[in-house]
N, C-alpha and C positions, 0 to 999 in steps of 0.2 A: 207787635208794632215794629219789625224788626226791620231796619232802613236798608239794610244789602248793598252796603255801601265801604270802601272804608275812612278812616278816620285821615287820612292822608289825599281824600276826593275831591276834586276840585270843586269849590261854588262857586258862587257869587262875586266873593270879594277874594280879587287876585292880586292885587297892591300891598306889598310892604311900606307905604307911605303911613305913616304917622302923624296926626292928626298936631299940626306945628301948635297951636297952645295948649296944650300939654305943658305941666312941667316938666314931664320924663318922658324919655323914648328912650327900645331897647338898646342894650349896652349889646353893636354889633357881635357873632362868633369869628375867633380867628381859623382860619384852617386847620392848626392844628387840634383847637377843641373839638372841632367838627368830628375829625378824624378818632379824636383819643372817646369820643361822647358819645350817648345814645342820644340824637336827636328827634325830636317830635314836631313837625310841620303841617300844621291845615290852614282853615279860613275858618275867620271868625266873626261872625255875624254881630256881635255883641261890638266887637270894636272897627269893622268894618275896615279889616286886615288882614293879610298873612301875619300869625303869629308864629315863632319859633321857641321852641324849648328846649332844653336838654334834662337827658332823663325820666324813668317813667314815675316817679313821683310828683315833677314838675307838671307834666301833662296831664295825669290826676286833678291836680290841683284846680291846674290851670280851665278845666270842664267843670268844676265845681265853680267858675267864677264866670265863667259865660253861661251856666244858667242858672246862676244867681238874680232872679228880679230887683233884686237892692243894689246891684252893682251898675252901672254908668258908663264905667271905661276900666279898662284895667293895661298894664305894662307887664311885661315880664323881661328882667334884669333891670331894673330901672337906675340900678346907682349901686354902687360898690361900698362897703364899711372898709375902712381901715381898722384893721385887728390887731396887729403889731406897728411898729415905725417900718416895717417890708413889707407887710404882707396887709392884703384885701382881699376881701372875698365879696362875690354880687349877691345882692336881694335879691329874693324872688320873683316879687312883685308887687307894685303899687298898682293900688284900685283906688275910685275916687265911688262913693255911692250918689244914691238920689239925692240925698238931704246936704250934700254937698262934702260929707266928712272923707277925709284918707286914710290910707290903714296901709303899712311895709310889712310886706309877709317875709318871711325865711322858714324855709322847709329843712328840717333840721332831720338828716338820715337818722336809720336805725346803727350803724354805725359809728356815729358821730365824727367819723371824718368827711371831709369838704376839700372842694378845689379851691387855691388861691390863686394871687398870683404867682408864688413861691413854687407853688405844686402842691400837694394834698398835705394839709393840714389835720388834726386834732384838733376839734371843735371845745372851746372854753365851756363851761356849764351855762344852765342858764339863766342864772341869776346874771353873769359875766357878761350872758351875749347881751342882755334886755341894757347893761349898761354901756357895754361900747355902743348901741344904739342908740343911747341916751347922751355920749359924749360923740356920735354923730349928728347930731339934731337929727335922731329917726325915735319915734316911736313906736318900738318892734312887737309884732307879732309873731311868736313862736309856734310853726304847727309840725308837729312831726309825722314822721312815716307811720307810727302808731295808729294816730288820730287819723290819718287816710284811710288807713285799713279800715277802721269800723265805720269809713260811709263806701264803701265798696260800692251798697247795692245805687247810691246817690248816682256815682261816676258810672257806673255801668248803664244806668239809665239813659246821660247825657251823653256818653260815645251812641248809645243806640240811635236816641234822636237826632243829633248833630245833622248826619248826614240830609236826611228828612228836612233840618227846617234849611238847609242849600237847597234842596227840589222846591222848598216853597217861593226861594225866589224870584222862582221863574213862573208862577203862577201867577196871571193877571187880572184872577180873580179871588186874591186871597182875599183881602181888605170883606166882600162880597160873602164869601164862605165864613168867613170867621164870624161876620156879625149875625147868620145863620141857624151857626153853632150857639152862640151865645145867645140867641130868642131861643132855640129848643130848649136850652139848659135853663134858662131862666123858669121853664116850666116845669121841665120836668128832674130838677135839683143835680140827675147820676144820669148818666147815658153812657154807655158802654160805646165804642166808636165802631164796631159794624152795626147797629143801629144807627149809627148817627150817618152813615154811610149810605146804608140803603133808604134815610128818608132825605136824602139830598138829591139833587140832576148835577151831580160830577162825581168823578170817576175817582173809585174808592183810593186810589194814589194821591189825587189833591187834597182829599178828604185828610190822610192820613198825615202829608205835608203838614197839611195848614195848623193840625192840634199841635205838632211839634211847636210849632213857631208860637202858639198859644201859650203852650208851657213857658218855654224860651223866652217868652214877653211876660211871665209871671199871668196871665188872664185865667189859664186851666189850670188843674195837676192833676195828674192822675193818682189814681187812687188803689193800693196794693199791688202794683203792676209788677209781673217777672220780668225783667229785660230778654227780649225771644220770643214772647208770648205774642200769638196774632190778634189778639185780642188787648182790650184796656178798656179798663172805665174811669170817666172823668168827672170832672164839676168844675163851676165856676171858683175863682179866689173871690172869697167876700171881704171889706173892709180893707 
């Protein structure tokens, strides 16, 4: 299902505008973090923006929360802790889900230094950080570089389809295809998508768009998929 695309291609949504009720929008980069960073910039469907990262832990992440079906909206840097009386450091990201809850993430490296404002910091433990969050009024979420590693195959999923569900929006007959997809499946529980392909009248690219966007909208998943493989089998999400 491999989209032939990269993760830096343009879609859809080309606006870095910020959706103004929000309580957060990202905490702008200044040139020189640009400069001293690895930056990570695409379009994100999920928040109907350019989003910008820094770092490839961040941008891991950050794929794991756009095809997240329980997520809504999400920020990256959305607000800074003060850690010392000098020094602050940004979250990584606030998400808001469907049921209406928020949740501040911080992605804590494998070597537990961080950028402040100071300059690079030694990261407190983290019983430490869960409390300066706590005397931030945040309620933090710790996830480390660790815990990314072992959804690799998660993230490598969604850089594959990303690009795929941008092709789908320029299909103007997704809505069309998708509900399609979903009477075939309704019958037949698994379909593999070159079956699903060859019993449609469009052309196996829109075909293949439109499951991304399926995924990405929580409707499908696929099921044991190699990220690369031209092939995928799917189902419906029940319940």
């Amino acid at each position: 299902m491999t989209a032939g695309a990269a993760a830096t291609a343009s879609g859809v949504a080309t606006s870095h505008h910020v959706d103004a009720s929000l309580n957060y929008t990202p905490r702008p980069l200044k040139r020189g973090q640009r400069s001293r960073r690895e930056v990570f910039v695409f379009q994100s469907p999920r928040n109907g923006r350019v989003v910008t990262v820094t770092d490839a832990s961040a941008f891991a992440y950050a794929l794991l929360l756009e095809f997240d079906p329980t997520v809504r909206i999400y920020v990256e840097r959305p607000r800074q802790l003060q850690v010392t009386s000098k020094t602050r450091i940004d979250l990584s990201f606030w998400s808001e889900r469907n049921d209406g809850s928020e949740r501040f993430d911080l992605i804590v490296p494998a070597t537990l230094i961080m950028q402040s404002t100071t300059g690079s910091m030694p990261l407190p433990g983290k019983q430490d950080l869960v409390e300066i969050g706590t005397r931030n009024g945040v309620n933090l979420t710790l996830v480390t570089e660790q815990e990314l590693a072992s959804q690799l195959s998660q993230i490598a999923l969604a850089y594959e389809l990303l690009p795929l569900v941008w092709d789908s929006g320029r299909i103007s007959a997704r809505a069309a295809i998708a509900e399609q997809i979903k009477a075939l499946l309704e019958r037949a529980a698994r379909l593999n998508l070159l079956s699903l392909a060859a019993a449609l009248p469009y052309t196996p690219n829109q075909v293949r768009a439109t499951v991304a966007w399926m995924v990405h909208q929580g409707v499908v998943h696929l099921i044991d998929h190699t990220p690369g493989a031209s092939d995928a089998v799917l189902e419906l999400v029940r319940g």
